[in-house]
N, C-alpha and C positions, 0 to 999 in steps of 0.2 A: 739444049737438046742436040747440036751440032755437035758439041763435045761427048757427049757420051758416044751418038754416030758412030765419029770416028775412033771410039775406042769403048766395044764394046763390053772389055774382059772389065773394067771399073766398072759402068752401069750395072750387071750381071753381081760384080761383089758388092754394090749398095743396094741392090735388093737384096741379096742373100744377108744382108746387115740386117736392111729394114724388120726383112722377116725375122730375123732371131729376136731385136728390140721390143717387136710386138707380141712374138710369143710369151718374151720375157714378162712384158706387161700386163698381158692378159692374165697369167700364172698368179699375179703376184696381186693382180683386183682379182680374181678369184676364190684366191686364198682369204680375201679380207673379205669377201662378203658371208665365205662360209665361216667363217672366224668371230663377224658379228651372228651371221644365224646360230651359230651354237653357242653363241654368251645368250640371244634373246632366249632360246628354246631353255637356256638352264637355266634362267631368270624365272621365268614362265613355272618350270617345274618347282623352283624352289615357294612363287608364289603362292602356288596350289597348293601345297604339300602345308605353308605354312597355314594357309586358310582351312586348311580339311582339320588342322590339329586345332584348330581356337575353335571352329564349329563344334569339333570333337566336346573340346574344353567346356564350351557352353551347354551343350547338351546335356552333359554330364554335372552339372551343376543346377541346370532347369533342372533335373531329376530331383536331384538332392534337396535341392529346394521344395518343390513340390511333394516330397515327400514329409519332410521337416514338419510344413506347416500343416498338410492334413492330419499327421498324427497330430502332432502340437493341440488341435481344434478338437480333435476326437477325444484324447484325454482330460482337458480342459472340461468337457462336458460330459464325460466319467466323472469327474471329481467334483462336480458339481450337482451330478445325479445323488453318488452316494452322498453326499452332506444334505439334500433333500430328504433323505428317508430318516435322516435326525430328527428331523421336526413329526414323524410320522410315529417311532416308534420306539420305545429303550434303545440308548446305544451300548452296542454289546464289545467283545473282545474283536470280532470278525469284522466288523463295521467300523471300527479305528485301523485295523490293520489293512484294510482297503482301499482305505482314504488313506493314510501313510504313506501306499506303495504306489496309488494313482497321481499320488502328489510330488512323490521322489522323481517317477518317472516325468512329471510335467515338468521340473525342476532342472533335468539331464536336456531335455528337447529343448527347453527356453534357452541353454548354455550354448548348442547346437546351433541354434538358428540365429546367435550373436557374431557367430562366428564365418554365417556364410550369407544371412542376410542383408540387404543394404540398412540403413540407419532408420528408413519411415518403416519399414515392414520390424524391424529389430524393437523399435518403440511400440511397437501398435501390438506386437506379442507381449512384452511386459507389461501392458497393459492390463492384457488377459491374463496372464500368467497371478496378478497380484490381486485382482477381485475376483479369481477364481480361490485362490488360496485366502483372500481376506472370507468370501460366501461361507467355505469350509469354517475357517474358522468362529464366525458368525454363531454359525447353523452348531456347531459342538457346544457351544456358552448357553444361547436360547431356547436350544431345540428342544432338549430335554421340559421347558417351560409352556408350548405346545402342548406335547404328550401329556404333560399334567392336564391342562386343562380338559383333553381329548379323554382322561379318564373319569374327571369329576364332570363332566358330560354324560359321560354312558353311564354313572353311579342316577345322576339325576332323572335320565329315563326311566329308573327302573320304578319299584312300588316301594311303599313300606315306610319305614323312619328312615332308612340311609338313603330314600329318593330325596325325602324330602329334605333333611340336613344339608344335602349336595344342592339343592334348589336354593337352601336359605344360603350357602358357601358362594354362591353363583353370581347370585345378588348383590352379597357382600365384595364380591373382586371386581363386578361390572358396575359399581359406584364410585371405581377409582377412587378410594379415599386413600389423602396419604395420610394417614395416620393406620400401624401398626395394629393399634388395639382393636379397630373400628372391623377388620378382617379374619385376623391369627384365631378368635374365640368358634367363628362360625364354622372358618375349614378346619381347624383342628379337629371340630367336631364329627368329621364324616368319615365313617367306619369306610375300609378298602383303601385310604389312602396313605404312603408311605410315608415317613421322615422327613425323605427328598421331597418328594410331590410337595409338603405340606410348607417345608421352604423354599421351594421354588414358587409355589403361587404368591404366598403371601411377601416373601423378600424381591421376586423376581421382577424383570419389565412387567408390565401390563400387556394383555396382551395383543390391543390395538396397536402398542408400539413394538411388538414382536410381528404382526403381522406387517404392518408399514415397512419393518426396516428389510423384513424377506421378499416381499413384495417392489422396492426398490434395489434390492440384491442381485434379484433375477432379471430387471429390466438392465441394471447395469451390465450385466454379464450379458448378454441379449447384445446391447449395443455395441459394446467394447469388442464381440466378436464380430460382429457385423464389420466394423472398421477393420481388424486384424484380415478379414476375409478378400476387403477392398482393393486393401495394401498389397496383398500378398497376388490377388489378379493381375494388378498394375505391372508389382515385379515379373511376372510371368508373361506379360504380355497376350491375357486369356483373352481382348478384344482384338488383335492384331493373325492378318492374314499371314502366315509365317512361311517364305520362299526360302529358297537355299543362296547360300553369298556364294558369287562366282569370281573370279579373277578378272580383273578388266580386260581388255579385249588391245594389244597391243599394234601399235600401225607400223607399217614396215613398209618400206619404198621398194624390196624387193620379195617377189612370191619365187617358194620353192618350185621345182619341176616338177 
């Protein structure tokens, strides 16, 4: 300290040193801390931005999905309706070509939902997809064996010789005999019924086993969409409270001004 003292004009230039060293330093930890705050803040941006796009992304696929499969289940049970009314009534040119086009399009949406669904919901549609079109097809082979019986039915309510023919015909197919001759003489016998009708009762299933096998058609179809339905909740996460994703929350040893 003495030596400065006596000579004042050095002490006066090592502050005037100190001071310049320290602005220097300051300048230059200043610069680095706004240098890391604006790598955090673009970090930060680029975070968000990426998470807004994959929310984006999912959103848009939850969509897609959920739409997939509710059509998917809608036509599946169109196409299931119409092959119903086979067993109900003649099938005609309009009732093939509806079942056709119910079936194309279930065929387009099962290709659809392979492609965006995971693998248990993609199985659990093929599922459906394939005892929806086996029922159809079913219901086309036997249906028409049905309706026969549904006409030599209403022949048998009526009065006269052709009640009673259809009553002895009735008899003879509810004896389940298999032997041919034991049937073919009684229903042929019954005025109002066609060619078909008349080989379809007597060559066709029985129709205990036309009923059992529709009757297990519809339960299967029943189930299998129940499960496709299950599936397709899970993927969609229809039990789950669904928040928005945020960016985590970064720590920083230094707060802006």
């Amino acid at each position: 300290m003495r030596y400065f003292e006596g000579n004042p004009e050095i002490f006066a230039a090592l502050v005037a040193a100190i001071a310049i060293v320290g602005g220097l330093l300051g300048s230059i930890i200043g610069a680095k801390i706004q240098a890391n705050g604006g790598r955090d803040q673009a970090t930060a941006a680029r975070d968000a931005a990426r998470i807004a796009a994959e929310a984006q992304r999912v959103a848009a696929l939850w969509t897609v999905r959920q739409g997939q499969i509710a059509e998917f289940t809608r036509k599946a049970r169109e196409l299931v309706g119409l092959a119903e009314d086979f067993y109900r009534r003649p099938i005609d040119a309009d009732q093939r070509q509806r079942a056709n086009e119910a079936y194309a399009a279930l065929d387009l949406l099962r290709a659809e939902i392979e492609l965006t669904a995971p693998k248990k919901v993609v199985a659990a549609t093929l599922m459906v997809y394939h005892e929806a079109g086996d029922f159809a097809q079913r219901a086309l082979n036997v249906g028409p064996i049905t309706h026969a019986y549904a006409v030599l039915e209403d022949l048998a309510r009526g009065e006269g010789e052709a009640a009673a023919r259809a009553s002895a015909a009735l008899d003879a197919l509810n004896a389940d005999s298999e032997h041919v001759a034991d049937v073919l003489p009684a229903v042929s016998a019954v005025p109002g019924l066609s060619v078909e009708q008349v080989h379809l009762l007597v060559y066709g299933l029985s129709r205990p086993l036309v009923r059992k096998a529709r009757r297990r058609g519809v339960r299967t179809f029943i189930e299998r969409t129940n499960a496709l339905t299950a599936a397709a909740r899970e993927m969609l996460g229809s039990e789950d409270d669904v928040a928005p994703s945020m960016p985590p929350e970064r720590r920083r040893w230094w707060r802006a001004a």
